[in-house]
Every structure is written in structure tokens, then in C-alpha cells.
C-alpha positions in Angstrom: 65.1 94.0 100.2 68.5 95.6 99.3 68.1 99.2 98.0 71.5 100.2 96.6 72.3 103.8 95.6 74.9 104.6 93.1 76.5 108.1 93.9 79.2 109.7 91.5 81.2 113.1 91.4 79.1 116.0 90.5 75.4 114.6 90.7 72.5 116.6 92.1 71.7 115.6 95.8 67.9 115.6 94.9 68.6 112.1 92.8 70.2 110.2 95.6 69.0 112.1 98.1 65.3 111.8 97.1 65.1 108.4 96.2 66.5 107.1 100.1 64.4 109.7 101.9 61.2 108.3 99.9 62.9 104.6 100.8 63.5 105.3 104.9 60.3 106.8 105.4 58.5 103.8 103.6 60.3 101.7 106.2 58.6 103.5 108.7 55.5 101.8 107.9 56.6 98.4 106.4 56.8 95.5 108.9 60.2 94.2 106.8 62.7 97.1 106.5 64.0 97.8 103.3 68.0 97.9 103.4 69.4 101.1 102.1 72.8 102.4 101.0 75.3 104.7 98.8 77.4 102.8 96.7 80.3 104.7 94.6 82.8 103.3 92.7 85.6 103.9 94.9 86.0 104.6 98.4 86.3 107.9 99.0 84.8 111.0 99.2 82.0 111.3 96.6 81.4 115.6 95.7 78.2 116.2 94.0 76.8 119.7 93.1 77.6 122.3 95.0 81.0 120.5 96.9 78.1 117.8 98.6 80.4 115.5 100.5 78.7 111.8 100.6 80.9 109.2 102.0 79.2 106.0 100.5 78.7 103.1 101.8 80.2 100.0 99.7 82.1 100.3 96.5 81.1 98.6 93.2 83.2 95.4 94.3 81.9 95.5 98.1 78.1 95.8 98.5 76.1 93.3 99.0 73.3 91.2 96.9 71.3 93.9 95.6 66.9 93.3 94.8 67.3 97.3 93.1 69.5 99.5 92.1 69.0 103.3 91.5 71.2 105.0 88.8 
């Protein structure tokens, strides 16, 4: 399953952050994985509160088939 993450300028760490911790530590005890990743609108640099750097992982034209998305 593809888990994609959307990441922006200025948002609070605990709402990306959160949601893929909960995610990887699921995967520790699922036989299939689930696939997780940040995805930004453009690549670079994403700052969220508090100057957070995230580099993501795909843009909005790159990533791959998603199952979910978490805005």
C-alpha cells in the first residue's frame, strides 16, 4: 500500500510527523510493508514550524500510485 504524505511550508511536525511514525511502526508487525513518503509540491526544502527542514520525497507530479493520502 502507498502511504503518501503531503508536507507544506509552515505546518506542525506532529501532523506529518505523527501520522508516518504510527505508519513505520505498524510495518513492524505487518507481513506486507506499507510504502511511506513526504510529498511537497515542489522540490525543495519544505520549512514547517519552528524552521523544521523536511526534504520530501516526490513532488505532486512525481510520486507514485497512491492507496491514501494524508493532508
Amino acid at each position: 500500500m502507498n502511504i503518501g504524505i503531503y508536507i507544506y511550508d509552515n505546518a506542525e511536525v506532529l501532523d506529518f510527523s505523527g501520522p508516518y511514525e504510527v505508519f513505520s511502526v505498524a510495518n513492524r508487525f505487518l507481513e506486507e510493508k506499507h510504502n511511506l513518503f513526504f510529498i511537497s509540491e515542489k522540490e525543495e526544502v519544505i520549512k514547517a514550524r519552528g524552521e523544521y527542514k523536511v526534504l520530501s520525497d516526490f513532488t505532486i507530479e512525481t510520486h507514485p500510485k497512491l492507496d491514501v493520502l494524508i493532508v
